[in-house]
MITOR-488602 format. One line per 8 residues: number of its first residue (from 1); their letters; for each residue x, y negated, z of C-alpha. Coordinates in pm, 1 decimal, m for minus. Each point is the difference from the previous one (the first is absolute). Layout:
// MITOR-488602
NUM> A> X,Y,Z  ...
END
This chain:
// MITOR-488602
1> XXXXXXXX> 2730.5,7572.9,m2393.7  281.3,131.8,200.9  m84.7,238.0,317.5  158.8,m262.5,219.4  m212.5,m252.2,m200.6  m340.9,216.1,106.4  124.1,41.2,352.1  m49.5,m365.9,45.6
9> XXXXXXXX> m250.7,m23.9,m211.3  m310.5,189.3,158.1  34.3,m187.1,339.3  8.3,m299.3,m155.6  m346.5,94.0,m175.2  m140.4,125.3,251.3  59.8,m377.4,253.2  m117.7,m146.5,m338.0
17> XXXXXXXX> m277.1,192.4,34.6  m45.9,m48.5,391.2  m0.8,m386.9,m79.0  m253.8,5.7,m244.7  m218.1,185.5,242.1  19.9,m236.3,283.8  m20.1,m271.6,m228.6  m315.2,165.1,m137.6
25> XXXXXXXX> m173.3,57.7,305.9  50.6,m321.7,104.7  m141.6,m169.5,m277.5  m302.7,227.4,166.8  24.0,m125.6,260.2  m18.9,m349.4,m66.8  m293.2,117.7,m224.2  m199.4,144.9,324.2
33> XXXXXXXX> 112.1,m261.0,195.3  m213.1,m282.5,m243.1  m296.9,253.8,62.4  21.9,42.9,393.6  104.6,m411.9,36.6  m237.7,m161.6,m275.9  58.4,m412.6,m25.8  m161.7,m174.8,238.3
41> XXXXXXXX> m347.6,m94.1,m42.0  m205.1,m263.1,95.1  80.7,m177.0,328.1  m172.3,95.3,311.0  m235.3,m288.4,112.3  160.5,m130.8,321.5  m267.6,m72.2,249.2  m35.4,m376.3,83.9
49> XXXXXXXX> 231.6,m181.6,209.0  234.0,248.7,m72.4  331.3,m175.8,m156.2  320.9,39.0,m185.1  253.2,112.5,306.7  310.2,m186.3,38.1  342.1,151.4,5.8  105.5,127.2,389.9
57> XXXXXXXX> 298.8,155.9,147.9  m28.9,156.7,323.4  223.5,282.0,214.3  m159.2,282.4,82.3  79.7,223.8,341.7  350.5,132.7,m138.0  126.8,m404.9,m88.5  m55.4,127.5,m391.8
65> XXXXXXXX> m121.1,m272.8,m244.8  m307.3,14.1,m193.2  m108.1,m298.4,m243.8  m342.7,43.2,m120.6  40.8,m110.7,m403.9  275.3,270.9,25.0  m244.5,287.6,m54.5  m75.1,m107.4,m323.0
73> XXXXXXXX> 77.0,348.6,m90.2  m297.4,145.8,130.5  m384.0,m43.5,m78.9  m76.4,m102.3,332.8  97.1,m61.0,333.7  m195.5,89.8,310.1  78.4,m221.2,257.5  m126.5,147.7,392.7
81> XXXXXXXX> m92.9,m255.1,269.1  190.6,192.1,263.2  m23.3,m57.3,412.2  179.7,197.7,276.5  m188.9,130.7,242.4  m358.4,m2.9,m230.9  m133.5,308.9,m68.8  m186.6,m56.9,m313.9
89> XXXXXXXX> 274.9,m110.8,m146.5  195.5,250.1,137.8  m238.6,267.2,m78.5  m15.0,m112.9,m364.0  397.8,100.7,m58.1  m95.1,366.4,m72.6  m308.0,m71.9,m303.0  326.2,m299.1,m147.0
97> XXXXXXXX> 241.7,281.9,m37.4  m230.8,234.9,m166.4  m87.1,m337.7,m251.9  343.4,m6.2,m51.7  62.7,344.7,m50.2  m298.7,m47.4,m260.8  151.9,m257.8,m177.0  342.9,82.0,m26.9
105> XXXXXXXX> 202.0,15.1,m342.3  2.6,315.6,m62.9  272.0,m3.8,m298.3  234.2,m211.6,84.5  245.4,282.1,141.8  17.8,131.0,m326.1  m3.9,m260.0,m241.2  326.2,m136.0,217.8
113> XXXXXXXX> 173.7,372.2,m67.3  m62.8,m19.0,m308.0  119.0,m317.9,m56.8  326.2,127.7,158.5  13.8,288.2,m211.9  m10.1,m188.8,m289.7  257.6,m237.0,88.8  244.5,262.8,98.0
121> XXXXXXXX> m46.4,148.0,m302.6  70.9,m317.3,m224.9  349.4,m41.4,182.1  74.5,362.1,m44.5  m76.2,m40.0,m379.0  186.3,m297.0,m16.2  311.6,128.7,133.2  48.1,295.5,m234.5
129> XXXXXXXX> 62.7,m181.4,m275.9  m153.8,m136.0,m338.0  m122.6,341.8,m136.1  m335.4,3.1,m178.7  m149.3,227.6,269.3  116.1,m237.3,285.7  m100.0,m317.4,m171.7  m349.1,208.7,m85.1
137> XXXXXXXX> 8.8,75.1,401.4  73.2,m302.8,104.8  m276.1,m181.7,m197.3  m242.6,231.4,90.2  60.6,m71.9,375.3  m27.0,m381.4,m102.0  m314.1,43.2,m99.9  m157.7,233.9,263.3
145> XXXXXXXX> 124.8,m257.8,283.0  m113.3,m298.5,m212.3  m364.1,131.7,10.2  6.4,74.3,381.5  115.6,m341.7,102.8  m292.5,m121.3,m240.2  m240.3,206.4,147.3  92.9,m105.2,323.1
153> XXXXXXXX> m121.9,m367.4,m85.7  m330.7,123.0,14.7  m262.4,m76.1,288.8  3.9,284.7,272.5  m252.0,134.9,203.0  237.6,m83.3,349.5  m108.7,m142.9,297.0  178.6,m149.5,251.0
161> XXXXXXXX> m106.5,m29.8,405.8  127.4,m282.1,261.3  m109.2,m16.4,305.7  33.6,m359.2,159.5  m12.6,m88.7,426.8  m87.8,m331.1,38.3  m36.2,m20.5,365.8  210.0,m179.5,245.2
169> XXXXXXXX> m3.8,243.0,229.6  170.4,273.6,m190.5  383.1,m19.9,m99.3  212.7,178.2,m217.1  63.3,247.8,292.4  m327.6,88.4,26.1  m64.5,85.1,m332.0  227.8,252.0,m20.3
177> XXXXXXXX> m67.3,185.4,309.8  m387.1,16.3,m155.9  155.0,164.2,m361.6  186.4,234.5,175.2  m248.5,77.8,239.8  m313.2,m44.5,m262.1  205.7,163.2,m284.8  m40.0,m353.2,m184.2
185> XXXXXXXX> 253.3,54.8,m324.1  m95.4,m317.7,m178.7  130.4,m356.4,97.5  m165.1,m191.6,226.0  57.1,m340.0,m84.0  68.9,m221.4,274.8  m221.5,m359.1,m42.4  185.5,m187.0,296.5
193> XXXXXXXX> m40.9,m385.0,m131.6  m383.7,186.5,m71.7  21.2,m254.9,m303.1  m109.0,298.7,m217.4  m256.4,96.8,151.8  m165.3,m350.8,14.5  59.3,29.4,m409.2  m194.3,291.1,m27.0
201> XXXXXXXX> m272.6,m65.9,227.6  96.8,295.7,275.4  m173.4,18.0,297.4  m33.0,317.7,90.4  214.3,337.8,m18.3  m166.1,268.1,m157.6  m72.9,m182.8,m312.3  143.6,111.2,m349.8
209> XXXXXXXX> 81.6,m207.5,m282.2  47.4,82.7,m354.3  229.8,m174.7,m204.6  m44.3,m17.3,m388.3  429.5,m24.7,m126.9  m133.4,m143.1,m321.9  m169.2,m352.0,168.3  111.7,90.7,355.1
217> XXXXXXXX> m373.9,m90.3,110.7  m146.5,199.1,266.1  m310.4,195.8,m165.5  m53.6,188.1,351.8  m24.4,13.2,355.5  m189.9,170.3,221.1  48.1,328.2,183.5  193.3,287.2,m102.1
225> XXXXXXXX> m318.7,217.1,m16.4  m322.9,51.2,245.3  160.6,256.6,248.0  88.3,m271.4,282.4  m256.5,m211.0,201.2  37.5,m151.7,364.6  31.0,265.5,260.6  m154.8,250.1,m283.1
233> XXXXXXXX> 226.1,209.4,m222.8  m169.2,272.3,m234.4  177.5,294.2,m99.6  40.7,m66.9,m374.8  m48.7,m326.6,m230.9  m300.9,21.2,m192.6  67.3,m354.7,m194.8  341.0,m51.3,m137.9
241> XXXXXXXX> 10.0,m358.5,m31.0  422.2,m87.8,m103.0  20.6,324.9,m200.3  m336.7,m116.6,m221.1  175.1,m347.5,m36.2  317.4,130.4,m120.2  m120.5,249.8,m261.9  m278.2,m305.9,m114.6
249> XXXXXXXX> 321.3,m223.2,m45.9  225.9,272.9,m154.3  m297.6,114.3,m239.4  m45.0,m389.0,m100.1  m353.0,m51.6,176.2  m93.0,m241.0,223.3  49.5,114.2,375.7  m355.7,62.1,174.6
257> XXXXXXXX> m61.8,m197.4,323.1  75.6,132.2,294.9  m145.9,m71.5,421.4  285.3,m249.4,222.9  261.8,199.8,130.4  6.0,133.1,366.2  268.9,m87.7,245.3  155.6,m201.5,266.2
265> XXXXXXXX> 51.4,m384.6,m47.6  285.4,m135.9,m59.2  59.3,m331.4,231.7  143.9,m232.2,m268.2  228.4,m301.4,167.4  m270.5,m334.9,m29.5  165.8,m273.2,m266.8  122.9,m285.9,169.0
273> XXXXXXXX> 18.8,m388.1,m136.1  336.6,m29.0,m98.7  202.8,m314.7,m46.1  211.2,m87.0,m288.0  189.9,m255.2,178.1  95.8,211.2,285.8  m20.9,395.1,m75.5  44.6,10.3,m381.2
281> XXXXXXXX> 256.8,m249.0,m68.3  220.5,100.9,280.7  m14.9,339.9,m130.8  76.2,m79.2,m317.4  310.0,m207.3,85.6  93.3,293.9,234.2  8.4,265.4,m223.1  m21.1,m53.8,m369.2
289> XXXXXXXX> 125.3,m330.4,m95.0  355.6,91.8,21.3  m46.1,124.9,m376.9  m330.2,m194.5,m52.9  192.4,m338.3,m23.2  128.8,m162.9,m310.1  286.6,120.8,m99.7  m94.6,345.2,161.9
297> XXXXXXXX> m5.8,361.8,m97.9  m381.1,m48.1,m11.0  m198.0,m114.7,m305.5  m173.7,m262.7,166.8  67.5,m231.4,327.4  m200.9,m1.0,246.5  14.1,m414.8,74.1  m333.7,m75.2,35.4
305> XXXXXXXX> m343.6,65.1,80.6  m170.2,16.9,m334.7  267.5,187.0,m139.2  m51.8,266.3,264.9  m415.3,m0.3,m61.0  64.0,17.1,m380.4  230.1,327.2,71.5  m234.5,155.2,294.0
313> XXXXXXXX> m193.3,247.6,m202.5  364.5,138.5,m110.5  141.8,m46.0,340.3  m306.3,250.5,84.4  47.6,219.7,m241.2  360.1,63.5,87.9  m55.8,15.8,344.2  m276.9,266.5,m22.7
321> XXXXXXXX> 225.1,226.7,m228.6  331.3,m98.4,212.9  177.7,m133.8,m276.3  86.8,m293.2,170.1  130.3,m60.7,316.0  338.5,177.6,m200.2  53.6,233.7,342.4  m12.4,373.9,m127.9
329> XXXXXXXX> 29.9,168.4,370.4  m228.6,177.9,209.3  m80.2,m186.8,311.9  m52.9,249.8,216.5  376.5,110.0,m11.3  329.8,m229.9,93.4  m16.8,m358.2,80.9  178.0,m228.5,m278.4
337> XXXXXXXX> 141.3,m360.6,31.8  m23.9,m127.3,m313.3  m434.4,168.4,m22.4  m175.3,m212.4,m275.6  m329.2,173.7,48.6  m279.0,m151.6,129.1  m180.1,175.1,396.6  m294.6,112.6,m41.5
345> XXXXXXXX> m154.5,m292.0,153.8  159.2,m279.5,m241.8  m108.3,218.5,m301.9  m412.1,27.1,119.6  92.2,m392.0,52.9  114.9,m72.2,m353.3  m250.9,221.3,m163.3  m311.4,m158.7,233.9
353> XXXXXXXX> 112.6,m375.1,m104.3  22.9,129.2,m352.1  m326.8,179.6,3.5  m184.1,m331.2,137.9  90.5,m178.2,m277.0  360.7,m146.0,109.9  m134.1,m277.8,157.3  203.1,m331.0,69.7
361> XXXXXXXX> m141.0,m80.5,332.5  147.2,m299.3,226.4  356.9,m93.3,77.9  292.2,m88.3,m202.2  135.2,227.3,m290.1  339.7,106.4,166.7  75.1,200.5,m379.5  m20.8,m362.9,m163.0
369> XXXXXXXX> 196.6,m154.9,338.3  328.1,275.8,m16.8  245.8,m144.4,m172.2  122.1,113.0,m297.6  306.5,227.4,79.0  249.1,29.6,m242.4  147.3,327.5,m90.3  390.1,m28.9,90.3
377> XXXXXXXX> 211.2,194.8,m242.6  153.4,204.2,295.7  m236.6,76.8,295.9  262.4,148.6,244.2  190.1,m332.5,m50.4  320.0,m135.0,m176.6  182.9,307.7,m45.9  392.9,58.9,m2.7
385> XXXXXXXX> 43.5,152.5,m334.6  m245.0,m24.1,m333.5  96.3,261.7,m280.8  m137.9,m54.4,m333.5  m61.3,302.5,m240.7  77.1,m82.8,m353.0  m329.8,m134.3,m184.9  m207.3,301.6,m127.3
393> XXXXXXXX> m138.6,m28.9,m332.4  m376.6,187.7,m1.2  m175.6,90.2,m303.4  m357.0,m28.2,m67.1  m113.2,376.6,m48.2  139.3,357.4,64.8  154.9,189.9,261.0  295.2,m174.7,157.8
401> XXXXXXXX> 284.5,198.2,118.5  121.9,m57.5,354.7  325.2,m210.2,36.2  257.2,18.4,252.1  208.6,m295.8,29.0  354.8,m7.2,227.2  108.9,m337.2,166.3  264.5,m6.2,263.5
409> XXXXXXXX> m59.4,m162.4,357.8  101.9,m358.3,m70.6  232.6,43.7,354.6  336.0,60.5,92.1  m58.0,178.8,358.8  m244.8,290.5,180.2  m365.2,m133.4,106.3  m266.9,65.1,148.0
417> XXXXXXXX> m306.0,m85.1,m157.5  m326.1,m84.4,226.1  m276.2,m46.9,m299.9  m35.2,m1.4,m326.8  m259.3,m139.9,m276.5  m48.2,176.2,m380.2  m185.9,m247.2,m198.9  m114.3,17.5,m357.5
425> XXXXXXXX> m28.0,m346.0,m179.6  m255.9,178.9,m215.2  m248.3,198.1,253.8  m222.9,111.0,m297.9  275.5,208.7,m208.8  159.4,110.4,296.2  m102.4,412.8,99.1  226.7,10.6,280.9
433> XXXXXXXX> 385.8,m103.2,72.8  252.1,208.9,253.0  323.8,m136.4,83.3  277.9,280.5,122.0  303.3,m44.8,174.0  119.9,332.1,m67.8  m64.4,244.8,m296.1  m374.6,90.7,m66.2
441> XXXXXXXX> m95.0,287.4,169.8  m43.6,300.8,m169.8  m168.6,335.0,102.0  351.5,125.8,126.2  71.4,m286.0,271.8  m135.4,m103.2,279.9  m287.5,m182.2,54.2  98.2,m266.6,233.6
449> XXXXXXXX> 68.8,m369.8,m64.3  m53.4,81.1,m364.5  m131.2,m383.6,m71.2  121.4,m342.9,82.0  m283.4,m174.8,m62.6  m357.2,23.8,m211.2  m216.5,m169.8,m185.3  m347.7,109.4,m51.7
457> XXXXXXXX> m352.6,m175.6,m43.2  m156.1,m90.4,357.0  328.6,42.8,198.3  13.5,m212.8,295.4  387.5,m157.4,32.6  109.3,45.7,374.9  356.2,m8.3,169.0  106.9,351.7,64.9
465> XXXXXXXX> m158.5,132.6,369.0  166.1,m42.9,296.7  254.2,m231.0,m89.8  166.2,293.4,m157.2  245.3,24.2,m328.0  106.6,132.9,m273.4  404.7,41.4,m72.3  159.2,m140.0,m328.8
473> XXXXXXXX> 367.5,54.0,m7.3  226.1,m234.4,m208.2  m9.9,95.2,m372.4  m366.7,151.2,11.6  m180.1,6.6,m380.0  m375.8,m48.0,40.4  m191.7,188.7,m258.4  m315.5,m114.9,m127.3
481> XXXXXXXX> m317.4,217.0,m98.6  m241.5,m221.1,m217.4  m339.7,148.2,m134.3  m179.0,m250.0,m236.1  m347.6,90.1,m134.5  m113.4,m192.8,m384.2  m235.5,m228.5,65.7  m121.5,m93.0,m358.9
489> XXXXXXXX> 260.2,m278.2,m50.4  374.8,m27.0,m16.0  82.4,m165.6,316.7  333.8,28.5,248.3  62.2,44.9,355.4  328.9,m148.2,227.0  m6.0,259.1,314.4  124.9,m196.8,293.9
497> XXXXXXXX> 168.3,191.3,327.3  20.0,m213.8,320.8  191.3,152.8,309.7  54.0,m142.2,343.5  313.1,114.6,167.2  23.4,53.8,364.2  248.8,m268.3,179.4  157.0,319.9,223.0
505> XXXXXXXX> m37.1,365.3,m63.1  m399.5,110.2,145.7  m4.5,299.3,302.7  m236.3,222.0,m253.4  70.3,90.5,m368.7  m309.7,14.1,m236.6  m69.9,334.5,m187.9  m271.8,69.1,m228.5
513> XXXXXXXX> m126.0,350.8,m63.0  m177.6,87.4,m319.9  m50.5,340.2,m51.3  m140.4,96.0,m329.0  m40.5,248.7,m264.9  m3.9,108.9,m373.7  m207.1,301.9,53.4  m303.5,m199.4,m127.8
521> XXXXXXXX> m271.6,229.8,m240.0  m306.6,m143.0,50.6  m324.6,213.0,m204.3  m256.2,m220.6,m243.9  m288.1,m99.0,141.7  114.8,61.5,359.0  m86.4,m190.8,236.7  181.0,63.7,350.1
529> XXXXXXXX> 309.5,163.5,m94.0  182.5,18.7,295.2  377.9,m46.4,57.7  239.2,m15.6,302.7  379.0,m78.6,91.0  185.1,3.8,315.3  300.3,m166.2,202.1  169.6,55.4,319.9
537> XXXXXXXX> 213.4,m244.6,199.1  296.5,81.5,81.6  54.8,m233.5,308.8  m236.8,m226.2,214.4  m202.8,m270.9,m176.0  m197.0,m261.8,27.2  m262.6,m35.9,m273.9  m131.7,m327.0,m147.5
545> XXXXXXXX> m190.9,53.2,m319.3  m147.6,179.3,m297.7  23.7,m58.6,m352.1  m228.4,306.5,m189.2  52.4,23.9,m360.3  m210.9,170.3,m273.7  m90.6,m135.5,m370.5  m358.6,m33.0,m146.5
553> XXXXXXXX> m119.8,339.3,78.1  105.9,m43.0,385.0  m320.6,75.3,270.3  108.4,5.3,292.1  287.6,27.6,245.0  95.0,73.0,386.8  316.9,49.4,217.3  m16.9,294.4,299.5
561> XXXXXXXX> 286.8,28.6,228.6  89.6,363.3,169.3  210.9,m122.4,285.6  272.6,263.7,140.3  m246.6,71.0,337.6  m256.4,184.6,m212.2  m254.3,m368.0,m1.1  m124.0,m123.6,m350.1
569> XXXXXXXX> m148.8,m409.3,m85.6  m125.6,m106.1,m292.5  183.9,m340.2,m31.4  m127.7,m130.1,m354.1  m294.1,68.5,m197.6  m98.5,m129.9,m279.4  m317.5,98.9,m178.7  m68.7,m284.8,m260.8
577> XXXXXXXX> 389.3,19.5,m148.2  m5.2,m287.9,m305.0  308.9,m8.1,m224.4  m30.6,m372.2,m38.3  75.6,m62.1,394.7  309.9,149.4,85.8  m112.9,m81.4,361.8  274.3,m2.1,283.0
585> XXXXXXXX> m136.6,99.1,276.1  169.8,m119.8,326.2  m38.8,183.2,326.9  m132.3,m249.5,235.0  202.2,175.5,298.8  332.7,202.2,m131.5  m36.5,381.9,37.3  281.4,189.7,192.8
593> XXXXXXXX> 94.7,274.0,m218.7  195.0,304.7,133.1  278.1,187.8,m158.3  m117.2,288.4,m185.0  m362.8,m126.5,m30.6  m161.9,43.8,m363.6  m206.6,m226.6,m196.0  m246.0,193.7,m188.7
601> XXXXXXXX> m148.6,m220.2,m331.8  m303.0,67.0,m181.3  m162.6,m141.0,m271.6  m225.6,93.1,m270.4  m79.7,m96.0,m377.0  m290.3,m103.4,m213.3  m20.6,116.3,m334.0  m374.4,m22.7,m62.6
609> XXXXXXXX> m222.4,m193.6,m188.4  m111.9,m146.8,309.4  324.3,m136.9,65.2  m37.9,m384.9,m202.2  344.9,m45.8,18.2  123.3,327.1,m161.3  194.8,m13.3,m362.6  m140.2,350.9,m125.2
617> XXXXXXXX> m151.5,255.3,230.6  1.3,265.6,m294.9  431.2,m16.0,76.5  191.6,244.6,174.2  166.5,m250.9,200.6  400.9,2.7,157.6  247.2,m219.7,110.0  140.4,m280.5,m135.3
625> XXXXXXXX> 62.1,m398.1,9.1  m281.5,m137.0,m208.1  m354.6,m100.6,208.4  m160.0,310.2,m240.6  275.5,305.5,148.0  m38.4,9.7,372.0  249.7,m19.7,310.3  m20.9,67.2,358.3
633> XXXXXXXX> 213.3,m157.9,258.1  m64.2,m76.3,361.3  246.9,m261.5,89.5  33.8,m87.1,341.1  230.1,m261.7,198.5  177.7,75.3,296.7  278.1,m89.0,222.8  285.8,164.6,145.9
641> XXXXXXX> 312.9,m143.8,248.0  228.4,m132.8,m272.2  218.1,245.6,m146.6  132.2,m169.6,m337.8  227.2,m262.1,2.7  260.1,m174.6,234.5  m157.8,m94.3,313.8
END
């Protein structure tokens, strides 16, 4: 061996060596963790009455989502029957934090650098070269990550707290004057429909329950522990009611019984009769059976009675965990025209009439009486041009490359174009579709008017706002983006583009604003990764509309402008982000935007187990164009006085 040769060759050993250690210890590790997190045993015994909880979403004070079966990562949740303006309850804050404190994971820190470590040390094998040692190094590193992600499939000892407000007499507001003046750092869920808390039997604050994550019964509630009484408060707890229950149903044994909890009632809204004929149906005709119809987006029409009463108990179900109305934003910020959700009151309606059995009741069935509307092929109308893309052939299996078709503007002048409609003739194949007028942007160019037009899954098709337009000259090429996902079968797709031209040239010229980035490197097992972009207008504005974009992994989203006076609004938020509703959201008023003002975006991923939706949450995730990479773009749509074009 040459001296050069054993210059390279002890530093080599010796990250050979390094691997093998960490790899080592974390086979220990795992080892110790199987001792200090033994299988489950035996379920608790849940105490009679007490049954499996449904799924909820709520918002708590800060507008953040919470969905109950999402904590499947923990043991347990503790859920805190929270009032403003109680005392026991808001004496009880202090002995929750210390529970929590109590229970926390205590390893998690670590095992996450580690698994880091490990993974940094695979790529750094991997990239100098095929050498024994490196291929030695790199398996080594393999293996050591391989047995942490295993070991982190185990049951933990965690513990997760909620708080929930279910009275009508305390708003969003108000809860987060009482954390900041309480110290509360947990989330207090706000109940507002109080549908919840009718589920779970709440009526009164002060009252702890303990959720089992493996049958999501409730195998406690009671008191936090025997320090608080009615006008009497002792110095110290001499019973520790929540913290027995917890280490019973961590330790496998049934959960001793415990006194009723002590607090304030909770005034719960009394359940009216409600009428099929004239609440529900109306409702239902109001708000969901523009897809529920046949020929809809929805998998079922909603055209008569009993085919609403056979559906209820899912209709429930998706209302309680806000699946369904398909409106992701938070109602507390911005007023939207084209709002699918359902008020507060029409949801405790629904949910009341479904609860009572869905009853029939008198008076005529006006789901059976609407008639049957057909679908027309163009909603906006005939349209002045139709271009066909060539037929795309799909195949049944594997990744399918994006494809970017070119097909002149079948005209022989300049236009302005006042709407346009993307369609798929095959909505199940088709990821998304983006028609350009221009080259596709790139990281180097601006990030203004960089699409035509868009098709994505739960896009409402609207002329542009304000009567405004988009300039094509004479000779433009429109470039088509298609995305097709296998579906199992060889199949094809026809992508149609509709566009209605303007009969003179429009006062305002359409822009749309999508600021974005590559700088995507989300962690395994994250799950609130945050990430952030910016964009400044360079002249006044008028905005319209949102369009947020994220893939699988996307959380959550919201849009803050910084106007030039110093002033900052929160104009979008949206905590429930689902990639399969690209929801536009349309500004019921338009917003004056000043020159200069900034639009701060941000958003947050999901790579967790608790995230259903996610691919792989042991994946370093970046960017790119398949549903399993990520992306991050805030378009926006706004108008300016026309500036392209002859006038």
């Amino acid at each position: 061996m040459t001296k050069k040769e054993q210059g390279k060759f002890h530093p080599l050993t010796l990250a050979v060596c390094v691997t093998v250690a960490l790899s080592l210890f974390t086979a220990i590790v795992y080892g110790v963790q199987l001792t200090l997190r033994p299988t489950a045993g035996p379920l608790a015994t849940a105490r009679k009455g007490m049954d499996r909880v449904g799924d909820f979403a709520l918002l708590d004070q800060e507008g953040r989502n919470h969905q109950l079966y999402r904590y499947i990562g923990s043991s347990a949740v503790v859920l805190f029957v929270y009032g403003s303006d109680c005392n026991i309850a808001r004496d009880s804050v202090p002995a929750l934090k210390e529970l929590r404190q109590h229970f926390a994971e205590r390893d998690d820190g670590l095992l996450m650098k580690l698994d880091g470590s490990l993974m940094n040390l695979r790529e750094r094998f991997a990239k100098q070269g095929d050498g024994f040692l490196m291929r030695v190094g790199k398996r080594f590193a393999g293996w050591g990550r391989d047995f942490l992600i295993k070991s982190q499939g185990f049951p933990n000892r965690s513990v997760s707290f909620l708080m929930i407000d279910a009275n009508s007499q305390d708003d969003r507001k108000t809860l987060q004057n009482d954390a900041v003046r309480y110290g509360i750092d947990m989330p207090i869920l706000k109940d507002e429909s109080q549908l919840v808390a009718e589920s779970l039997d709440i009526d009164r604050t002060g009252e702890a329950l303990l959720i089992d994550t493996r049958t999501w019964q409730v195998v406690y509630r009671g008191p936090v522990d025997d320090r608080l009484y009615y006008e009497v408060t002792k110095a110290g707890a001499q019973q520790h009611f929540l913290r027995d229950a917890i280490e019973a149903l961590l330790e496998g044994r049934a959960v001793p019984a415990t006194p009723p909890a002590i607090g304030c009632r909770v005034s719960l809204h009394n359940k009216k009769d409600v009428s099929y004929a004239k609440q529900v149906a109306p409702m239902l005709m109001e708000k969901c059976v523009a897809c529920h119809q046949t020929g809809g987006i929805a998998p079922w029409a909603m055209d008569s009675y009993d085919r609403v009463k056979g559906w209820s108990a899912m209709m429930r179900e998706v209302l309680m965990n806000r699946r369904m109305p398909p409106w992701h934003a938070d109602p507390a910020i911005g007023s939207f025209s084209n709002d699918r959700s359902l008020s507060v009151e029409q949801m405790r309606t629904l949910v009341h009439w479904i609860d009572a059995g869905a009853p029939r009741g008198e008076g005529p069935d006006p789901l059976a009486e609407r008639k049957a509307q057909i679908v027309p092929e163009w909603p906006l109308g005939e349209p002045d041009l139709v271009i066909d893309a060539p037929e795309q052939q799909i195949p049944a299996y594997g990744v399918i490359d994006y494809r970017y078709i070119d097909v002149p503007l079948p005209v022989d002048r300049d236009v302005w174009v006042r709407a346009v409609h993307l369609k798929p003739s095959n909505r199940a194949a088709m990821h998304h579709a983006l028609v350009f007028a221009n080259d596709r942007p790139t990281n180097d160019r601006p990030m203004q008017n960089t699409f035509f037009a868009v098709y994505v899954p739960g896009l409402n098709v609207e002329p542009f706002p304000g009567n405004s337009g988009k300039f094509l000259p004479k000779g433009t090429v429109l470039k088509f983006e298609l995305h097709y996902t296998a579906v199992g079968y060889a199949t094809t797709d026809r992508p149609r583009l509709a566009i209605y031209l303007h009969k003179r040239p429009p006062s305002r010229e359409l822009v749309v604003a999508s600021p974005w980035t590559r700088n995507i490197r989300i962690p395994p097992y994250v799950a609130d990764h945050p990430i952030e972009v910016r964009y400044v207008f360079d002249q006044d504005a008028l905005l319209y509309s949102f369009i947020p974009h994220m893939h699988l992994r996307g959380s959550h989203m919201s849009y803050e402008a910084h106007y030039p006076d110093g002033r900052s609004e929160v104009l979008l938020s949206v905590p429930r982000y689902h990639f399969n509703w690209q929801s536009l959201y349309n500004l019921r008023t338009p917003k004056p935007i000043p020159a200069k003002t900034e639009i701060v975006v941000r958003g947050a991923y999901d790579n967790s187990r608790s995230n259903p939706a996610n691919p792989d949450p042991s994946k370093e995730v970046r960017w790119g164009q398949q549903s399993w990479d990520e992306m991050f773009i805030a378009n926006m749509l706004y108008t300016v006085p026309r500036r392209s074009g002859p006038g």
